[in-house]
C-alpha positions in Angstrom: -9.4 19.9 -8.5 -10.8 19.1 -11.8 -13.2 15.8 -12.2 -12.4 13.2 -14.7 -15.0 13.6 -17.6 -13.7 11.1 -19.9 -11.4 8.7 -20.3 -9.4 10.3 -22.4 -8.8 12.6 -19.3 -8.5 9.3 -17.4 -5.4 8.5 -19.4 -4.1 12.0 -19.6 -3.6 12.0 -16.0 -1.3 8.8 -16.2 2.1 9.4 -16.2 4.9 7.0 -17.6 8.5 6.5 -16.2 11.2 3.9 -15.7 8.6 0.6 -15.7 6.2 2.1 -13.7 2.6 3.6 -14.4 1.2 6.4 -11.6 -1.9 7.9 -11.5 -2.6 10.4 -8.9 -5.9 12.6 -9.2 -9.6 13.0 -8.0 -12.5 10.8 -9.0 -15.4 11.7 -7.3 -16.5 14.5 -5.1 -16.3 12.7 -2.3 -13.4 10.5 -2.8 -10.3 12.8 -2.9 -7.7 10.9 -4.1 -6.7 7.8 -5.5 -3.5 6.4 -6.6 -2.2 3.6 -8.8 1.2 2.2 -9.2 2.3 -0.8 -10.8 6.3 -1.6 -11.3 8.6 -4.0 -12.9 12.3 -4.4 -13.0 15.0 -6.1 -14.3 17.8 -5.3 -11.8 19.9 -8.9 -12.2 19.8 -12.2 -13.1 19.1 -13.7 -10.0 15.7 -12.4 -8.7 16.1 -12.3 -5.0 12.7 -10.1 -3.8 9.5 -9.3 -6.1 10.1 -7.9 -9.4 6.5 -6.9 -9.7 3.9 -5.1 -7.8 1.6 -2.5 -6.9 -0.4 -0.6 -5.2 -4.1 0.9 -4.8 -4.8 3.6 -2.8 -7.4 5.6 -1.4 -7.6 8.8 0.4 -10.3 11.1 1.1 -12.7 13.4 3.9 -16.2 14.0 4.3 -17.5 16.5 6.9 -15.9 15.6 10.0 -14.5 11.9 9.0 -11.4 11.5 6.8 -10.7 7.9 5.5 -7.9 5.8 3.7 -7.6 2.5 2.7 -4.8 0.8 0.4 -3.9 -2.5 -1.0 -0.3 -3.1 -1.9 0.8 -5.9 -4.0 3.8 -7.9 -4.5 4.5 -11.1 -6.7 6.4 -14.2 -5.5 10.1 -15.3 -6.2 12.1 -17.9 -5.2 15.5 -17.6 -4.3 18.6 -19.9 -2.2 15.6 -22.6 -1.8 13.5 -20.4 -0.1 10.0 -19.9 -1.9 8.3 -16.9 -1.3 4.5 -16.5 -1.9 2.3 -13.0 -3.5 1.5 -11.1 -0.8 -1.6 -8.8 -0.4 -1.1 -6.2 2.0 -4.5 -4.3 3.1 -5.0 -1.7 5.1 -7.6 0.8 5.8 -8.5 3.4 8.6 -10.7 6.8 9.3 -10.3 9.6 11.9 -12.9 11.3 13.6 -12.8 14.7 14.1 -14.7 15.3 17.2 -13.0 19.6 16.8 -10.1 21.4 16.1 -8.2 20.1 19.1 -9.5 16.2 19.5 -10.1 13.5 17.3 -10.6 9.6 17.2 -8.8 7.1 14.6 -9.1 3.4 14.2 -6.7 1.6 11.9 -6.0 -1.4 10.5 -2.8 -2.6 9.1 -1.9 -6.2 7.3 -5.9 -6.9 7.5 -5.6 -9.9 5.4 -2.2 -11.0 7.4 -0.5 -11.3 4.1 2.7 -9.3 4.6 6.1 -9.2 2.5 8.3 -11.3 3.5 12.4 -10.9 4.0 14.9 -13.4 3.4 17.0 -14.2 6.1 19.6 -16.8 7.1 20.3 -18.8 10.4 23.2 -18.2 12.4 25.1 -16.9 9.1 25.5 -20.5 7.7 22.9 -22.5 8.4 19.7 -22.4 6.5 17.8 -19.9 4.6 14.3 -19.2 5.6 11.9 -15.5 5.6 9.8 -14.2 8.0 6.8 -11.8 7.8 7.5 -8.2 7.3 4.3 -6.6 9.3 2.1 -8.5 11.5 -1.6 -7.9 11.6 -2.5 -4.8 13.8 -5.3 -2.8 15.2 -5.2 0.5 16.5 -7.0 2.9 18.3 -6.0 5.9 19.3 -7.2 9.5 20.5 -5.6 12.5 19.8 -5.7 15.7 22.0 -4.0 19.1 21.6 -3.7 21.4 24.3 
C-alpha cells in the first residue's frame, strides 16, 4: 500500500460516519496496519451500557512472525444502582511460522483484567449487580496441517 507522507494524507485516510471516526491504513513498513475507532451515541435517555469508546489496533508480519495487539476502550455508566467502571481491554499476541504446514502462537487476552462488564439481575427480582465480560487468558497453541 501507499505510506503516509504527510498529515494531510493522515487525515485523508480518516473517514467520518454516524458518531464514529475510523482509520484503517499502513504506517510503517513494518507495521501493516493499524486501526482507530472512537464512538458515541445517543440511543435514549436512560444510559444503560457505555455510550463512548474505542479502540486501537495493531496488525502486522515480519519474515516468519506475524503480530497483533489491541486496546479497546469503554467509558463507565451507571444504571438501576449498579455502577459500572471504564474498562481497558488489552490484548496482544504473535504466531510463529516455523513453515507452510506448522506454526506456534501465544496470546493474551484481557491482559490488564479490565473487561466490560454486563448487567445482570438475581433471580429475576432481587438485586442488580454485573459481572466481567472476559476473564484474563493465556494461550498457547500449535498448529499443524497435514
Amino acid at each position: 500500500g501507499k505510506m503516509i507522507k504527510s498529515l494531510k494524507d493522515l487525515l485523508d485516510k480518516f473517514s467520518r460516519f454516524t458518531n464514529s471516526l475510523v482509520y484503517d491504513g499502513g504506517i510503517c513498513k513494518r507495521l501493516n496496519k493499524i486501526n482507530l475507532n472512537y464512538f458515541t451515541t445517543k440511543l435514549s435517555e436512560h444510559i444503560n451500557n457505555s455510550n463512548k469508546g474505542g479502540y486501537v489496533k495493531f496488525m502486522g508480519e515480519y519474515d516468519s512472525l506475524e503480530y497483533f495487539t489491541s486496546l479497546i476502550y469503554r467509558n463507565s455508566y451507571e444504571y438501576l444502582g449498579v455502577s459500572v467502571g471504564n474498562s481497558y481491554n488489552f490484548s496482544l499476541g504473535a504466531t510463529y511460522n516455523i513453515s507452510k504446514n506448522l506454526s506456534l502462537s501465544l496470546k493474551g487476552r484481557n491482559l490488564f483484567d479490565d473487561s466490560t462488564k454486563s448487567l445482570y439481575k438475581e433471580g429475576g427480582i432481587g438485586a442488580d449487580f454485573s459481572l466481567e465480560d472476559y476473564q484474563r487468558e493465556i494461550t498457547f497453541s500449535m498448529k499443524w496441517v497435514f
